[in-house]
C-alpha positions as CSV (number, residue, x, y, z in Angstrom):
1,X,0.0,0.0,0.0
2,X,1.2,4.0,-0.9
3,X,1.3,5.4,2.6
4,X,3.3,8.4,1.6
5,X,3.2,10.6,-1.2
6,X,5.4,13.3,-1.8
7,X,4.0,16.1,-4.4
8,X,6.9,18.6,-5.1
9,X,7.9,21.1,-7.9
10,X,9.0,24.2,-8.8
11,X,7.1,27.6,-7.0
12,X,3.6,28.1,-8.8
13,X,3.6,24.8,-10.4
14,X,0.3,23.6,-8.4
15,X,1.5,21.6,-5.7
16,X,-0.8,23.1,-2.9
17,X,-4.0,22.8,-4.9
18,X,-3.6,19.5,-6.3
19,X,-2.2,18.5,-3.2
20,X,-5.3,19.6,-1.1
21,X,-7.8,18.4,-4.0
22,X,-5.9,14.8,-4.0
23,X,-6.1,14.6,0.1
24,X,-9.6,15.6,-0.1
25,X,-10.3,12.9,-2.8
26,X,-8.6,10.4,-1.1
27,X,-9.7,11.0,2.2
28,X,-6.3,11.3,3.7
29,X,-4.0,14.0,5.6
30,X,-2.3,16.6,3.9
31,X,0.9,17.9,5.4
32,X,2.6,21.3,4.0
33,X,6.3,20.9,4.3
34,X,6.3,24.7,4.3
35,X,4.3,25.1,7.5
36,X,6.0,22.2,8.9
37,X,9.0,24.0,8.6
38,X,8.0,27.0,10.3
39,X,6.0,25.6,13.0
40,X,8.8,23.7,14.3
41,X,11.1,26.6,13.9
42,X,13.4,24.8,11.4
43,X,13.8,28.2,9.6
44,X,17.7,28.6,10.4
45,X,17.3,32.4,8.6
46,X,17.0,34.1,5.5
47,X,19.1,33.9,2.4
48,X,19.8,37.8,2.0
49,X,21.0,37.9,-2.0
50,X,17.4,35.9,-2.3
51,X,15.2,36.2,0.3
52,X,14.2,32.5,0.5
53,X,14.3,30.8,3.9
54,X,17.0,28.7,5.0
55,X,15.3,25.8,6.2
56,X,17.1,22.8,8.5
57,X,16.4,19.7,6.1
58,X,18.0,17.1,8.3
59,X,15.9,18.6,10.9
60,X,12.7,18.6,8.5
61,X,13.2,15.3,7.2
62,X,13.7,13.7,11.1
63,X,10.0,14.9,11.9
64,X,8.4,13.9,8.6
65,X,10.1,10.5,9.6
66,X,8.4,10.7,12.8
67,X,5.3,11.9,11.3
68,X,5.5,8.6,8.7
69,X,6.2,6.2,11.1
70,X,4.0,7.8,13.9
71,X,0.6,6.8,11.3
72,X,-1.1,4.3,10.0
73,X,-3.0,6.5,7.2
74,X,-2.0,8.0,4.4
75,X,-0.2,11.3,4.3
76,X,0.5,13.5,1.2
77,X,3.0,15.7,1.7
78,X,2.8,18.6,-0.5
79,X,6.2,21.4,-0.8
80,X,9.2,22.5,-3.0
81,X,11.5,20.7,-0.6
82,X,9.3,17.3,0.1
83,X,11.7,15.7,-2.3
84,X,14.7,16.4,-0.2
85,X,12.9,14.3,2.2
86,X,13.4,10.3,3.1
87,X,10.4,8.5,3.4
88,X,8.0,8.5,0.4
89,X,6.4,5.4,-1.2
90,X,5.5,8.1,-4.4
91,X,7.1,11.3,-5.3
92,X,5.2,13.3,-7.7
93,X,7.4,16.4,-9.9
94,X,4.9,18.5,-11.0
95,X,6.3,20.5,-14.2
96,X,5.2,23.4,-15.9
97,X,6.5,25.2,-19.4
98,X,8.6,27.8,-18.1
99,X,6.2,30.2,-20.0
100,X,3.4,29.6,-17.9
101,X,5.5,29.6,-15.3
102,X,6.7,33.0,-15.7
103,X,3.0,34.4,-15.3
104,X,2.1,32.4,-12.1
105,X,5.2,34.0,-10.8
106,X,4.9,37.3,-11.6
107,X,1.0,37.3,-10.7
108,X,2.3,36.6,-7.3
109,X,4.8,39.3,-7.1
110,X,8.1,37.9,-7.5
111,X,10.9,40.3,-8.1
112,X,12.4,39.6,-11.4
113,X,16.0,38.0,-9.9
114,X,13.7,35.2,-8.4
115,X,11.3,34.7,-11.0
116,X,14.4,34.2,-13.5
117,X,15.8,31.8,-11.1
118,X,12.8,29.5,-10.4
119,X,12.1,29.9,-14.6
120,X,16.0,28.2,-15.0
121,X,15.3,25.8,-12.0
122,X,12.6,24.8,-14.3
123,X,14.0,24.8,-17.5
124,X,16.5,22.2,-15.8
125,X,14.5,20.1,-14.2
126,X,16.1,21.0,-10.9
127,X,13.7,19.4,-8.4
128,X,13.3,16.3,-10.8
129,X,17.0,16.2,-10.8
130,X,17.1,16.5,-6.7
131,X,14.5,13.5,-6.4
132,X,16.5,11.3,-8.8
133,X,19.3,11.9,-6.6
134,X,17.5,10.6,-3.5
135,X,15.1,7.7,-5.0
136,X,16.3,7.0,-8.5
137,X,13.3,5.8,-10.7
138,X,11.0,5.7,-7.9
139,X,9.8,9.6,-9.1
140,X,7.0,10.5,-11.4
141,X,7.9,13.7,-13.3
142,X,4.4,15.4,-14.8
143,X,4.2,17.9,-17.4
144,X,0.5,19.8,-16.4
145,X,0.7,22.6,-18.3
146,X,-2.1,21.9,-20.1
147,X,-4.3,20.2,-17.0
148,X,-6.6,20.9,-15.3
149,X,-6.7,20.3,-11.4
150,X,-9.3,17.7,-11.9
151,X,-7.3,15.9,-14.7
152,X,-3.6,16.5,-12.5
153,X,-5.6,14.5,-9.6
154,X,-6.5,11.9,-11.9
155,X,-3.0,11.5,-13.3
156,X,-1.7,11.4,-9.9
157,X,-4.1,8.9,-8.3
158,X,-3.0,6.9,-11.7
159,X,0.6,6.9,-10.4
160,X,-0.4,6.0,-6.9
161,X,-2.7,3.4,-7.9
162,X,0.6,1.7,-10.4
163,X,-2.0,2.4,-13.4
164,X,0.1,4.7,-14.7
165,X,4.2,6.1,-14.5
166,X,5.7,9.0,-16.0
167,X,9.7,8.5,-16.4
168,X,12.1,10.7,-15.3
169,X,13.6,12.9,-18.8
170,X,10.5,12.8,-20.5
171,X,9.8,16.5,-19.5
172,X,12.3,18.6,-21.4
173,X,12.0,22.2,-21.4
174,X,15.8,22.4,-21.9
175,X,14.6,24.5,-25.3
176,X,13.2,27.5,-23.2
177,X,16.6,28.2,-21.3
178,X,18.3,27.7,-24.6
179,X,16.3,30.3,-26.5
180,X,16.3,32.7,-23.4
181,X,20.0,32.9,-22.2
């Protein structure tokens, strides 16, 4: 049985809104690495050239551990750094083309140095690429650029179900950093 699912991606790709559609759907708990994070004070400061949060992962991925092995039921954990984290049975890359991408970001205010690096992170695959690292073949990388949260569930509970897998390279959006260097 899939106890754990990890959905993870690039900033503005979906995660949180697939992530609390599928825990809804499948009648399970939801847990946002983000807010995990925080409320355990794992935030070790701020990045000043960026502005991201430095977060503690050994420290994060020690209470998702405990939050795994401390349940029965099935968790989806939903965050750009669930990947970096030990412990899934699924992990889900959502991908978007960096195009689309670029307006999510910019409808949520990003200031043009981040923007351009989550649109490269992207273009690279770098969250794929950070999974691989950690679980090899064991990740489903999804290109829902042209989903809909309904149909990016489905896909999803495809992958959970073993119906359906989505190997690793098969999103390329290499093109886009290519023809905006």
């Amino acid at each position: 049985m899939c106890k754990s699912i990890f959905i993870t991606g690039t900033p503005c790709t979906g995660k949180t809104t697939v992530s609390e559609v599928l825990a809804s759907r499948l009648n399970c708990k939801l847990v946002k690495i983000n807010d995990l994070a925080i409320e355990n004070d794992f935030v070790l400061g701020i990045d000043e050239d960026k502005g991201y949060k430095v977060i503690d992962i050994p420290a994060l991925n020690e209470k998702v551990s405990e939050i795994i092995d401390g349940s029965d039921e099935m968790t989806v954990f939903e965050g750009h750094l669930a990947h970096l984290c030990d412990g899934a049975d699924k992990i889900i890359v959502l991908r978007v083309r960096p195009e689309i991408l670029q307006s999510r970001l910019e409808a949520r205010n990003y200031s043009e140095a981040k923007i351009r690096e989550n649109l490269e992170a992207e273009a690279m695959g770098v969250c794929t690429a950070e999974a691989y690292e950690i679980y090899g073949e064991n990740i489903s990388e999804i290109d829902v650029s042209d989903l809909a949260v309904d149909e990016i569930v489905d896909e999803i509970s495809c992958v959970i179900s073993d119906e359906k897998t989505y190997s690793v390279g098969e999103v390329d959006f290499m093109d886009w950093l290519i023809l905006n260097s």
